[in-house]
PDB file of N, CA, C, O and CB in Angstrom:
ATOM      1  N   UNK A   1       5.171  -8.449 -43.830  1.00  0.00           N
ATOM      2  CA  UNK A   1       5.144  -8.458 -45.285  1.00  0.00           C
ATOM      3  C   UNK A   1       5.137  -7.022 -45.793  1.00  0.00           C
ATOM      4  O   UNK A   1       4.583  -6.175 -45.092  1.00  0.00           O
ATOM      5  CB  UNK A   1       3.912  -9.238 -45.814  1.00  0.00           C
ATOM      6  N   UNK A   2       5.591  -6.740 -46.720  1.00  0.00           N
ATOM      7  CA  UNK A   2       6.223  -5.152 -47.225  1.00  0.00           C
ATOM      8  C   UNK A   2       4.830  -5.190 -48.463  1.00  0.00           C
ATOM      9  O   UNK A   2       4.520  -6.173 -49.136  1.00  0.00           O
ATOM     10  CB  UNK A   2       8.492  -5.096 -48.117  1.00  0.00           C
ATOM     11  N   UNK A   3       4.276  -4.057 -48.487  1.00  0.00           N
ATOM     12  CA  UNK A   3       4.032  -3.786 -49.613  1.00  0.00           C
ATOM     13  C   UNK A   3       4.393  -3.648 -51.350  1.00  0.00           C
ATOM     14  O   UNK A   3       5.283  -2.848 -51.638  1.00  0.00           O
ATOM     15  CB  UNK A   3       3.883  -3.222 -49.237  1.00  0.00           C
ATOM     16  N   UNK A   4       4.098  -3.982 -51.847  1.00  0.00           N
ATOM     17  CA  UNK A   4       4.682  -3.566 -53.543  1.00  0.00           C
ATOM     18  C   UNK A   4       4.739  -2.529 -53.565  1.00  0.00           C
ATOM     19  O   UNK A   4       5.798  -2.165 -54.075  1.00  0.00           O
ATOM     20  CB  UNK A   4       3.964  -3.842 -54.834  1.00  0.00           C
ATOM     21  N   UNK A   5       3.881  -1.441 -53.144  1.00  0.00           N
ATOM     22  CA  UNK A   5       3.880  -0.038 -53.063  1.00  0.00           C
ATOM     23  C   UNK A   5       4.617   0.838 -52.691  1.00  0.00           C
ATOM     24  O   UNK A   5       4.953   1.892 -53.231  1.00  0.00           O
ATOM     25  CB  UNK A   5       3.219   0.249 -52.615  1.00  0.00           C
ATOM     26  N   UNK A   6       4.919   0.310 -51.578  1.00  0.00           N
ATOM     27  CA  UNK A   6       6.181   1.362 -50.901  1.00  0.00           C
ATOM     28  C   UNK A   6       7.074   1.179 -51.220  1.00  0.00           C
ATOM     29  O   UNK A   6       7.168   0.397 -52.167  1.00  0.00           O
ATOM     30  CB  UNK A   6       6.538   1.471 -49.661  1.00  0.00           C
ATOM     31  N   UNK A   7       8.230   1.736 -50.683  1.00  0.00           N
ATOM     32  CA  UNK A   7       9.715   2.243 -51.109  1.00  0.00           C
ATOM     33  C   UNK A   7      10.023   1.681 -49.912  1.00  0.00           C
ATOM     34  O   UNK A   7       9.248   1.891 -48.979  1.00  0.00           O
ATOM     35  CB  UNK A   7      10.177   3.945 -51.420  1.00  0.00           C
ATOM     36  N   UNK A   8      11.260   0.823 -49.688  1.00  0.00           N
ATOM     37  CA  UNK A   8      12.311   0.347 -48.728  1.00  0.00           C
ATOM     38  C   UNK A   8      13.489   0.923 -48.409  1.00  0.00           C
ATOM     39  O   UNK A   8      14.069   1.118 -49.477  1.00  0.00           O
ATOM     40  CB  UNK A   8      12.682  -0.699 -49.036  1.00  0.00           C
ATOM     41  N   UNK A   9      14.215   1.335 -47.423  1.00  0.00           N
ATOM     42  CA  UNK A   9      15.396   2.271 -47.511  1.00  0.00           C
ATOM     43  C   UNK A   9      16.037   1.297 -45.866  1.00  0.00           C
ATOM     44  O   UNK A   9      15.517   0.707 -44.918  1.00  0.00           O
ATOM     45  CB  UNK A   9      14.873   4.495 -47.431  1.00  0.00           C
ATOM     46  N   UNK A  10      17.361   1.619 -46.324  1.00  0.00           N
ATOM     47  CA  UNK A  10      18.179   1.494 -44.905  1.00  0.00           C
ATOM     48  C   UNK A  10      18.347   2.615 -44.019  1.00  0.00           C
ATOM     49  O   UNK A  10      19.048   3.489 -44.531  1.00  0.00           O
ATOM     50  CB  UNK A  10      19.543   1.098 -45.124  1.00  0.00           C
ATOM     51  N   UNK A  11      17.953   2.871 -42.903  1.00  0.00           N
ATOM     52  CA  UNK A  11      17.724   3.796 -42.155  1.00  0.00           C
ATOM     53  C   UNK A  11      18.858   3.778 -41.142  1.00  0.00           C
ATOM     54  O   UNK A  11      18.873   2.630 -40.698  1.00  0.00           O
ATOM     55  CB  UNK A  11      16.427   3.701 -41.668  1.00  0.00           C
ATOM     56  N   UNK A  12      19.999   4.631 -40.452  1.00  0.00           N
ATOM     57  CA  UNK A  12      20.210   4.651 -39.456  1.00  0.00           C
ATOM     58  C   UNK A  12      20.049   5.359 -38.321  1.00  0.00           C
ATOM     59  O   UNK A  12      20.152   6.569 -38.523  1.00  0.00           O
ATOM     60  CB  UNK A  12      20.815   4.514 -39.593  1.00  0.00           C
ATOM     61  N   UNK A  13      19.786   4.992 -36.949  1.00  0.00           N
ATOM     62  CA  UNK A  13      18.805   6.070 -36.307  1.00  0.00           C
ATOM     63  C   UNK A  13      19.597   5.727 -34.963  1.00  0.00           C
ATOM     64  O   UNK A  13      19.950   4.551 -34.868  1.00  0.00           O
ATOM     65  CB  UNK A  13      16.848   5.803 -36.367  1.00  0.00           C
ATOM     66  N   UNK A  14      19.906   6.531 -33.975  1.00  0.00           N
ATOM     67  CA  UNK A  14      20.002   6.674 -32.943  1.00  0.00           C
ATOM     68  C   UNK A  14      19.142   5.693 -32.030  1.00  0.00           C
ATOM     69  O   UNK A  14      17.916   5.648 -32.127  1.00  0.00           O
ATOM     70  CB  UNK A  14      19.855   7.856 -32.867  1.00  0.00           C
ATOM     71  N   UNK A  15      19.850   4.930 -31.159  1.00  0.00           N
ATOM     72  CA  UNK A  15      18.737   3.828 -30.579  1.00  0.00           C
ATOM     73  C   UNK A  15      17.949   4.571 -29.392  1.00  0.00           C
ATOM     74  O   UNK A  15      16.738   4.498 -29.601  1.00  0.00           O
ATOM     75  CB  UNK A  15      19.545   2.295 -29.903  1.00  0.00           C
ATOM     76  N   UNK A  16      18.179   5.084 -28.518  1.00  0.00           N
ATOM     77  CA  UNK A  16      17.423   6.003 -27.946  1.00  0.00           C
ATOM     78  C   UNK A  16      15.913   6.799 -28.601  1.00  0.00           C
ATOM     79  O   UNK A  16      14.735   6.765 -28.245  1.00  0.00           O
ATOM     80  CB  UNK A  16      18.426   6.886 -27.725  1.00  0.00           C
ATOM     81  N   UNK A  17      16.563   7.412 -29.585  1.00  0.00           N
ATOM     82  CA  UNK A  17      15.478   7.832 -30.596  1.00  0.00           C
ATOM     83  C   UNK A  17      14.336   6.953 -31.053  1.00  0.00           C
ATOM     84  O   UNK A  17      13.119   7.030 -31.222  1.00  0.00           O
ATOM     85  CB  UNK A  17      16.109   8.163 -31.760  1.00  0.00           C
ATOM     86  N   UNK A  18      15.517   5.908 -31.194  1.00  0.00           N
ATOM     87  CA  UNK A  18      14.082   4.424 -32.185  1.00  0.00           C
ATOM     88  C   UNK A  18      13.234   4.162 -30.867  1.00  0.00           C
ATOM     89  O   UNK A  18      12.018   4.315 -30.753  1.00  0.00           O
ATOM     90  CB  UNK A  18      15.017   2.129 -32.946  1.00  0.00           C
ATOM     91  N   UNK A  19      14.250   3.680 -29.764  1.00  0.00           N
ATOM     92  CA  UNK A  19      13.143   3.347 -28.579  1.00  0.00           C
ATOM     93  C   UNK A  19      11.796   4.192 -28.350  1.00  0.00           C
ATOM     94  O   UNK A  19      10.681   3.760 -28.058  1.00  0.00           O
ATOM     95  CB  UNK A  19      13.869   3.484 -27.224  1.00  0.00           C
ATOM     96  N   UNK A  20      12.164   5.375 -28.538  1.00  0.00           N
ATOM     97  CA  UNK A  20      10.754   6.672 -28.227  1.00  0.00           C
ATOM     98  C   UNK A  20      10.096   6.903 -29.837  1.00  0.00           C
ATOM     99  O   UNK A  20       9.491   7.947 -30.079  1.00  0.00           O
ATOM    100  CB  UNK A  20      11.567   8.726 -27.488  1.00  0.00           C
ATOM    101  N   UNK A  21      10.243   6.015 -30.725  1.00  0.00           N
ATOM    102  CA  UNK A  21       9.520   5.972 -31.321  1.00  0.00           C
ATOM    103  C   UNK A  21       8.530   4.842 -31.496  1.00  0.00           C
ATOM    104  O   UNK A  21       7.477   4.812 -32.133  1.00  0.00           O
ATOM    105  CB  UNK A  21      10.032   6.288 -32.017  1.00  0.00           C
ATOM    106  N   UNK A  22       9.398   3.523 -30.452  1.00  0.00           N
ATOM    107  CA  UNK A  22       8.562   2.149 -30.503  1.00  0.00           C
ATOM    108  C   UNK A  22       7.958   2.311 -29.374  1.00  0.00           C
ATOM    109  O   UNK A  22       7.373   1.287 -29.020  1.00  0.00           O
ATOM    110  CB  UNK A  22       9.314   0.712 -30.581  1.00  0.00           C
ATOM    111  N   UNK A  23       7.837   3.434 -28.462  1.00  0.00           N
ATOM    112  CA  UNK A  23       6.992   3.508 -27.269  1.00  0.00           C
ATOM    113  C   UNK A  23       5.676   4.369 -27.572  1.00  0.00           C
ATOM    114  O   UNK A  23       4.521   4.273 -27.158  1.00  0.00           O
ATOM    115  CB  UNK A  23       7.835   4.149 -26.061  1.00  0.00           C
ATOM    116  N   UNK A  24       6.333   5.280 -28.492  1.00  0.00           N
ATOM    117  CA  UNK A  24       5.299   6.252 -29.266  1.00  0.00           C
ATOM    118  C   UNK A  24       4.073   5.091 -30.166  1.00  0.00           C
ATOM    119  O   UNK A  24       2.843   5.119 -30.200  1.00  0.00           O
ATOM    120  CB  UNK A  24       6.407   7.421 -30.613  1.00  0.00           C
ATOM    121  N   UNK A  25       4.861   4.349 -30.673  1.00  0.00           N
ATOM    122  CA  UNK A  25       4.168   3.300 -31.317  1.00  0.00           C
ATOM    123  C   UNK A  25       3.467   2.392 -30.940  1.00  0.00           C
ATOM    124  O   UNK A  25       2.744   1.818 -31.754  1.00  0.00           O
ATOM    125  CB  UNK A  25       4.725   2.778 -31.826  1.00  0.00           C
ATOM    126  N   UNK A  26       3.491   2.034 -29.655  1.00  0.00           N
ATOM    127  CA  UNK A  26       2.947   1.009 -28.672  1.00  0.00           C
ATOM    128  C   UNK A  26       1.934   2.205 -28.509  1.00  0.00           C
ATOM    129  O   UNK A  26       0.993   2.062 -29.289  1.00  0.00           O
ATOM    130  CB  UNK A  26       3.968   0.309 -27.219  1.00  0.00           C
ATOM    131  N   UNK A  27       1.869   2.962 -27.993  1.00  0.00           N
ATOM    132  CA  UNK A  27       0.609   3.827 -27.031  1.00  0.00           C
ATOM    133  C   UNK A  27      -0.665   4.565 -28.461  1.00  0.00           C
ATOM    134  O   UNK A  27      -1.850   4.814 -28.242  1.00  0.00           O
ATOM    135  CB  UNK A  27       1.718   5.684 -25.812  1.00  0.00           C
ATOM    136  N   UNK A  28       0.023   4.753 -29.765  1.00  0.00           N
ATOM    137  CA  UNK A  28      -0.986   4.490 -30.805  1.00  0.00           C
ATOM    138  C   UNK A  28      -1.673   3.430 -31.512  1.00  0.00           C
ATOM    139  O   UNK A  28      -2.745   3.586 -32.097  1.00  0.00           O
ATOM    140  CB  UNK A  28      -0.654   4.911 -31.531  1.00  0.00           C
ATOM    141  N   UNK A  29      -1.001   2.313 -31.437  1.00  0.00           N
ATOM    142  CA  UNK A  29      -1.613   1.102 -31.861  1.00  0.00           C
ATOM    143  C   UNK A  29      -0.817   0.916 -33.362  1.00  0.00           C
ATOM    144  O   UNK A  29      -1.455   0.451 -34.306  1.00  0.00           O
ATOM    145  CB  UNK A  29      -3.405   1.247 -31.919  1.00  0.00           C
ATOM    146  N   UNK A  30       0.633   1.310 -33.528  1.00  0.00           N
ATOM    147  CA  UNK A  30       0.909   1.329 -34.708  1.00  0.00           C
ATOM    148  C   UNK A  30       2.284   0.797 -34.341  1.00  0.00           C
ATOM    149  O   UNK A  30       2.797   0.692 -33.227  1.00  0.00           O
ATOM    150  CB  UNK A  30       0.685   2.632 -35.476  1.00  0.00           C
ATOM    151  N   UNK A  31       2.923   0.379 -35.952  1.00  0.00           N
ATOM    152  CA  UNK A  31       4.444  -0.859 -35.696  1.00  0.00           C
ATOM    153  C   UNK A  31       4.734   0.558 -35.543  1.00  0.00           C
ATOM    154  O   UNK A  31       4.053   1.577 -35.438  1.00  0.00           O
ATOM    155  CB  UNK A  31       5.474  -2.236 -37.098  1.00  0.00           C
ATOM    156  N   UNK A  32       6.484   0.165 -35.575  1.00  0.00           N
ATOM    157  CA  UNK A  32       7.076   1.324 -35.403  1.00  0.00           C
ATOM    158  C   UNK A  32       7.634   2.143 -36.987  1.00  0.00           C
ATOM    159  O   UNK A  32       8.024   3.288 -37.211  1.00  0.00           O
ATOM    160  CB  UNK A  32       8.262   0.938 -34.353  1.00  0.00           C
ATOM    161  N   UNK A  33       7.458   1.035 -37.798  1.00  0.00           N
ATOM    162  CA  UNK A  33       7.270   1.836 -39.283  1.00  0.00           C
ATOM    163  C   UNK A  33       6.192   2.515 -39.212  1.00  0.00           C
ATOM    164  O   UNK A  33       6.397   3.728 -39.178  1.00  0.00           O
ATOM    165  CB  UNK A  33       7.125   0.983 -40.594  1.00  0.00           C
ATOM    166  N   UNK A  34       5.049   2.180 -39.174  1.00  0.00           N
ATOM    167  CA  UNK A  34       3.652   2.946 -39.448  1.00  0.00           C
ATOM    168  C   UNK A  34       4.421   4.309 -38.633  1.00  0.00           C
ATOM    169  O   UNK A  34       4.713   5.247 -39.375  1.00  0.00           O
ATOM    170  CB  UNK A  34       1.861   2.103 -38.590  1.00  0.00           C
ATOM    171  N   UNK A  35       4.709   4.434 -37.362  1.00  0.00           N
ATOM    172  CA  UNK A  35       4.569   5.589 -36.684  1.00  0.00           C
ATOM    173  C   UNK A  35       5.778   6.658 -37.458  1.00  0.00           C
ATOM    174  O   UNK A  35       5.701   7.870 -37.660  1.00  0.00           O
ATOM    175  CB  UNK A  35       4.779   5.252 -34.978  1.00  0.00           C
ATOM    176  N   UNK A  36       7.020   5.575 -37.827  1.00  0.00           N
ATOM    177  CA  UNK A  36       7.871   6.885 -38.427  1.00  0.00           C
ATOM    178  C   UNK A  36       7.568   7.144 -39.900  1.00  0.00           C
ATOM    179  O   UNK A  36       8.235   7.974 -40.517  1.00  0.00           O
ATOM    180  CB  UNK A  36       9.552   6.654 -38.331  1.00  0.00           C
ATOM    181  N   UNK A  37       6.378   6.315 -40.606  1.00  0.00           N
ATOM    182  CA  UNK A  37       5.977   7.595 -41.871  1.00  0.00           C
ATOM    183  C   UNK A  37       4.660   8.239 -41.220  1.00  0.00           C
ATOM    184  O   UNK A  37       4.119   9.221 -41.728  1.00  0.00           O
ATOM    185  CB  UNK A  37       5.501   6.851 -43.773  1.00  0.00           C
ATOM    186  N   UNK A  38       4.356   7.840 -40.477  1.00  0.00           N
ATOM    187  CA  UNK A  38       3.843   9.035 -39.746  1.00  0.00           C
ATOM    188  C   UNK A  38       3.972  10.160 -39.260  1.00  0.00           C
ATOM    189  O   UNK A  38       3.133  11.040 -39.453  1.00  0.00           O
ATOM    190  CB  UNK A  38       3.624   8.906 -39.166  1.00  0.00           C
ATOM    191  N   UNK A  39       5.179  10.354 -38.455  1.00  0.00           N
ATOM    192  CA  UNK A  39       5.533  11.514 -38.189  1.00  0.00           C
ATOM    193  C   UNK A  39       6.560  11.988 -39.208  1.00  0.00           C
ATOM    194  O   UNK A  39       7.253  12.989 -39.021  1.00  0.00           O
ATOM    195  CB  UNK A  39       5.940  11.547 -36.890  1.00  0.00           C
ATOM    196  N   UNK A  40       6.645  11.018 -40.582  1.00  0.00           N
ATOM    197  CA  UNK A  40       7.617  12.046 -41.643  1.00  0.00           C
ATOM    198  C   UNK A  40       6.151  13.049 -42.044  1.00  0.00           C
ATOM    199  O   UNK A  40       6.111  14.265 -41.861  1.00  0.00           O
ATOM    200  CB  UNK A  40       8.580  10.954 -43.476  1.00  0.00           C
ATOM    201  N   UNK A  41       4.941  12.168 -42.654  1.00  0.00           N
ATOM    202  CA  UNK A  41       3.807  12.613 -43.088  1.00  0.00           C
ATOM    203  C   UNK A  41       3.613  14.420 -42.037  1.00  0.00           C
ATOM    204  O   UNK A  41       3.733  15.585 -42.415  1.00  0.00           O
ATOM    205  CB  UNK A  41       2.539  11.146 -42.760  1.00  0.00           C
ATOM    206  N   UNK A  42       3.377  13.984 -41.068  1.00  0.00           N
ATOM    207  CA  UNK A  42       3.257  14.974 -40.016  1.00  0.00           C
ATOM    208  C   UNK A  42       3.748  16.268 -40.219  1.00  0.00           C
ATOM    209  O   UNK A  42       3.307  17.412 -40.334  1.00  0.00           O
ATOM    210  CB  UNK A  42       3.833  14.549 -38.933  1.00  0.00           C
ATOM    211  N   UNK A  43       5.100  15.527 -40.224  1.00  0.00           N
ATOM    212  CA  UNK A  43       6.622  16.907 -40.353  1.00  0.00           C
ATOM    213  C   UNK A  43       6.207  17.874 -41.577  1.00  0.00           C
ATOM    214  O   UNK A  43       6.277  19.095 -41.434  1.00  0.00           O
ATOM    215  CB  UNK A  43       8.625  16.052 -40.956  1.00  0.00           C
ATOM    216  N   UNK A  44       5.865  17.415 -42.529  1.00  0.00           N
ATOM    217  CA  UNK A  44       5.616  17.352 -44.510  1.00  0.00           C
ATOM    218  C   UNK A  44       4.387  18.302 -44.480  1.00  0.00           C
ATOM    219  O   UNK A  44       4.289  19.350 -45.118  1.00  0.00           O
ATOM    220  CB  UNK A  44       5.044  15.379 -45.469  1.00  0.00           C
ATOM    221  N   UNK A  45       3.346  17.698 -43.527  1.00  0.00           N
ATOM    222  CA  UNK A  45       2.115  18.722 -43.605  1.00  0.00           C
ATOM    223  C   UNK A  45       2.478  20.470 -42.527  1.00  0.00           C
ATOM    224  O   UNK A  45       2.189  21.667 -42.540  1.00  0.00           O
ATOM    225  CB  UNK A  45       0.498  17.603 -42.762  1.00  0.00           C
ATOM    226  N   UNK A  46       2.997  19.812 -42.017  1.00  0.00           N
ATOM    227  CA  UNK A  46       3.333  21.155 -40.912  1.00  0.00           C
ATOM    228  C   UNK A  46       4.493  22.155 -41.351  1.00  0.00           C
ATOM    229  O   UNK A  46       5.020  23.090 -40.748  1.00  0.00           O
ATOM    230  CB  UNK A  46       3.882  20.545 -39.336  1.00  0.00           C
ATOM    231  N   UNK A  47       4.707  21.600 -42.662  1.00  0.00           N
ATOM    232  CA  UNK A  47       5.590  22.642 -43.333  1.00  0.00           C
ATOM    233  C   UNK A  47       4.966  23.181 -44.616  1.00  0.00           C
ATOM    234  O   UNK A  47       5.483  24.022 -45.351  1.00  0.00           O
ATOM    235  CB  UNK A  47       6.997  22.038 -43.677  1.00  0.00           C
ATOM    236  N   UNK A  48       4.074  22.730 -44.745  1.00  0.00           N
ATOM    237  CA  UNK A  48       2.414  23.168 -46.013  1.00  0.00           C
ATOM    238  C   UNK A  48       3.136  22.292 -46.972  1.00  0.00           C
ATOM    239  O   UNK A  48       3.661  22.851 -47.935  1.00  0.00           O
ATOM    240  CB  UNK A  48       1.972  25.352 -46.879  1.00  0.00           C
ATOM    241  N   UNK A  49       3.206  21.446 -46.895  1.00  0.00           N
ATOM    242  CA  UNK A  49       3.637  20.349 -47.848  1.00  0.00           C
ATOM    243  C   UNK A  49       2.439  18.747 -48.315  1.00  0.00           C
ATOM    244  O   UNK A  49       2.452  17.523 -48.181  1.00  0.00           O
ATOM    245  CB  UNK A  49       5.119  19.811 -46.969  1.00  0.00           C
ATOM    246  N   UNK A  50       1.239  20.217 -49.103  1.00  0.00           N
ATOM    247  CA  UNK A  50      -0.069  18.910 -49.176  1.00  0.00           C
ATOM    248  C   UNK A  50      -0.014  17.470 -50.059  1.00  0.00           C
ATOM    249  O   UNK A  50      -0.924  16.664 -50.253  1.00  0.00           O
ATOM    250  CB  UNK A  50      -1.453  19.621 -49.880  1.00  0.00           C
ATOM    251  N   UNK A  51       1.101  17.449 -50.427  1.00  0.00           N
ATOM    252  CA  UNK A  51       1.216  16.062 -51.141  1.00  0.00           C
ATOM    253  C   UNK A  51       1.678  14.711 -50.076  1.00  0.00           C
ATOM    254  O   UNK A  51       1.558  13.519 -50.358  1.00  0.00           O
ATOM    255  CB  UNK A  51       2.454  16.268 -52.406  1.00  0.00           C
ATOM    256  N   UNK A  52       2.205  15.262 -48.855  1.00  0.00           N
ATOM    257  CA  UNK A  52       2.370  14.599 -47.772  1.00  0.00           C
ATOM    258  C   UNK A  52       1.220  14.031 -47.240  1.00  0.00           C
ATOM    259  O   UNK A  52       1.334  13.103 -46.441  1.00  0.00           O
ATOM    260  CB  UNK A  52       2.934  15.306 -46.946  1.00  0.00           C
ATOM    261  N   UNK A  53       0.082  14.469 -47.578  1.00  0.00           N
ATOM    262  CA  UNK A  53      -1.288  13.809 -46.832  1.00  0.00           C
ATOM    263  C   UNK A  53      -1.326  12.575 -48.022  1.00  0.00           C
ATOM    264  O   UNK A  53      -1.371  11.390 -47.690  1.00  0.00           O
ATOM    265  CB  UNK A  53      -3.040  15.068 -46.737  1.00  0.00           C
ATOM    266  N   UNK A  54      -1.304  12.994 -49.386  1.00  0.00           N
ATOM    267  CA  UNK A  54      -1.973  12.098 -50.135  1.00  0.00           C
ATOM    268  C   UNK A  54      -1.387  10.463 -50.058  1.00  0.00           C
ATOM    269  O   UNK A  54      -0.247  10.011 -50.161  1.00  0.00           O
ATOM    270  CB  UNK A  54      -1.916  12.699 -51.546  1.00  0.00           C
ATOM    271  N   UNK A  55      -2.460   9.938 -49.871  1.00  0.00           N
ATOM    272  CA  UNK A  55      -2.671   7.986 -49.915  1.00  0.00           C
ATOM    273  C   UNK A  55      -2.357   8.311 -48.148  1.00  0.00           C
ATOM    274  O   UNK A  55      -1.605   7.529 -47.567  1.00  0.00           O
ATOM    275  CB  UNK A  55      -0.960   6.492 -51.213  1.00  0.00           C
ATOM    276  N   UNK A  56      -2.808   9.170 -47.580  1.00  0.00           N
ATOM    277  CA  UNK A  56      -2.584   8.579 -45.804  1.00  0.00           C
ATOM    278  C   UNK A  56      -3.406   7.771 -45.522  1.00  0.00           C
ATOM    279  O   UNK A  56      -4.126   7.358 -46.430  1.00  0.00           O
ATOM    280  CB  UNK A  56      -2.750   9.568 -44.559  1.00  0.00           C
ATOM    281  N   UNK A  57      -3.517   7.459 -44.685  1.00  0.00           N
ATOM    282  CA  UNK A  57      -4.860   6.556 -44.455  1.00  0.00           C
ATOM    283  C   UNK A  57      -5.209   7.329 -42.796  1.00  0.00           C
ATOM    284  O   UNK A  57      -6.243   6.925 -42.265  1.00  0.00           O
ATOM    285  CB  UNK A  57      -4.458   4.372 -44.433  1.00  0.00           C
ATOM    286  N   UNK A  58      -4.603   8.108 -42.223  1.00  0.00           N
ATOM    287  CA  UNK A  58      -5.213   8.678 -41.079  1.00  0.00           C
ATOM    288  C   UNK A  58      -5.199  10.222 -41.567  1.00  0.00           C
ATOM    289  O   UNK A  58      -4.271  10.472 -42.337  1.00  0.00           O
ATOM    290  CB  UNK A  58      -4.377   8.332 -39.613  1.00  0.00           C
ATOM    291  N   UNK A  59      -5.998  11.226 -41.281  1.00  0.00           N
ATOM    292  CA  UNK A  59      -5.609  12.366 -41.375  1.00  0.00           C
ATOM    293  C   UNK A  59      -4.431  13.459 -40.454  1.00  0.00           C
ATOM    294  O   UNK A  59      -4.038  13.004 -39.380  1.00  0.00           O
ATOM    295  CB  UNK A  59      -6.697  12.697 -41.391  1.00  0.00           C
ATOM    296  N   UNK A  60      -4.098  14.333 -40.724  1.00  0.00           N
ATOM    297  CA  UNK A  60      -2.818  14.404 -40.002  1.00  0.00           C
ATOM    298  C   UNK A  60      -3.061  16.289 -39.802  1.00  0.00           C
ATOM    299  O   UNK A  60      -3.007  17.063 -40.758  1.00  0.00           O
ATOM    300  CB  UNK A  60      -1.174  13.677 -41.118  1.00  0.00           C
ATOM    301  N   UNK A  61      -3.303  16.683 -38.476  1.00  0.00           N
ATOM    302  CA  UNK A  61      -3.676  18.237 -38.091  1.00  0.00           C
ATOM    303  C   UNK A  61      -3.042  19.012 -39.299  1.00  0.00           C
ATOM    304  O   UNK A  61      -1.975  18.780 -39.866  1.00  0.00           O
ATOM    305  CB  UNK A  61      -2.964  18.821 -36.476  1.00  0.00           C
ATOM    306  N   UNK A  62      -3.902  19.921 -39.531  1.00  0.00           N
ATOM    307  CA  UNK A  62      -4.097  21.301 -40.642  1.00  0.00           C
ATOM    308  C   UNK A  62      -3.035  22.490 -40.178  1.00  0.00           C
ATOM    309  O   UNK A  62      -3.003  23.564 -40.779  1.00  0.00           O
ATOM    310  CB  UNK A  62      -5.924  22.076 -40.535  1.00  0.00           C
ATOM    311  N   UNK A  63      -2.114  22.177 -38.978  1.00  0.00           N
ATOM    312  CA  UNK A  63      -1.397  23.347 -39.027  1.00  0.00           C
ATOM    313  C   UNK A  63      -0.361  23.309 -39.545  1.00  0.00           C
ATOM    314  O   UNK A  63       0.374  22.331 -39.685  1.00  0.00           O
ATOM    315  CB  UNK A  63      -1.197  23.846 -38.052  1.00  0.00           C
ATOM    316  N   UNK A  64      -0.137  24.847 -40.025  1.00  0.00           N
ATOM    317  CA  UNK A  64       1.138  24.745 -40.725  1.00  0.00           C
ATOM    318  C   UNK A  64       2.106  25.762 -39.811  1.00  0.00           C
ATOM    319  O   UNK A  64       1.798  26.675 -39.045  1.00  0.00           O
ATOM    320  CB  UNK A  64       0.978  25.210 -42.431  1.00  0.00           C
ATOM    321  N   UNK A  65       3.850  25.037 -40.354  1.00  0.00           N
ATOM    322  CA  UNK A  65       4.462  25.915 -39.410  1.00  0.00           C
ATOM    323  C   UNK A  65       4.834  27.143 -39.761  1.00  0.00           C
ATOM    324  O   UNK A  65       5.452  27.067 -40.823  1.00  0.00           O
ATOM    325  CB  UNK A  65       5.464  25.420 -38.932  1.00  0.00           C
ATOM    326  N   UNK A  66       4.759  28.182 -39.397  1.00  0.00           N
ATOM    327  CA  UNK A  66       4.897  29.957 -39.414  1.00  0.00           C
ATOM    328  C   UNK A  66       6.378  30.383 -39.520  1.00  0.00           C
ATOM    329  O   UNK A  66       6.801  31.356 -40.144  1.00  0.00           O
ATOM    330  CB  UNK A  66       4.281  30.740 -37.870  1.00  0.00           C
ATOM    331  N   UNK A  67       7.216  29.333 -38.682  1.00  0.00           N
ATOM    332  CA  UNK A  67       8.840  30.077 -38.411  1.00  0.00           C
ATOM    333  C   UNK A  67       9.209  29.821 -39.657  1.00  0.00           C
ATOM    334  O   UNK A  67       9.047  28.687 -40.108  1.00  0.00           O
ATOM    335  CB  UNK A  67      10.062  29.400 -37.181  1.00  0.00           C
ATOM    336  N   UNK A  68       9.854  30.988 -40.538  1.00  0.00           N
ATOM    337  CA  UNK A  68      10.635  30.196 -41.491  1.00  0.00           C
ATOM    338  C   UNK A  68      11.409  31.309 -41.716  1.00  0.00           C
ATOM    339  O   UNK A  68      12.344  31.259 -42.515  1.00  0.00           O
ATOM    340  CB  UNK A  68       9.939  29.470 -42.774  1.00  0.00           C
TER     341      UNK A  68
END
């Protein structure tokens, strides 16, 4: 069941890729949606992008990335 809240999009993704994200997803305890706004969330904070944390429901490491 989808939330009212969120936003729905058609995604196309490399199946290889999706697989290592539904394995990534199995070994956290999360579907494999939860895990890929997870690691968008992730990506978002590690580029100092603090509006990416807000409404998370897990917290997501404080580093930010330096190369730019």
């Amino acid at each position: 069941m989808t939330s009212p809240d969120k936003k729905s999009f058609l995604l196309r993704i490399d199946p290889e890729l999706w697989s290592e994200i539904e394995r990534l997803a199995a070994q956290e305890l999360r579907s494999a949606n939860a895990q890929v706004e997870y690691l968008l969330r992730d990506a978002l904070a590690r580029r100092g992008r603090d509006a990416a944390t807000r409404g998370a429901t897990r917290a997501v490491g404080g580093a930010k990335d330096t190369k730019r």
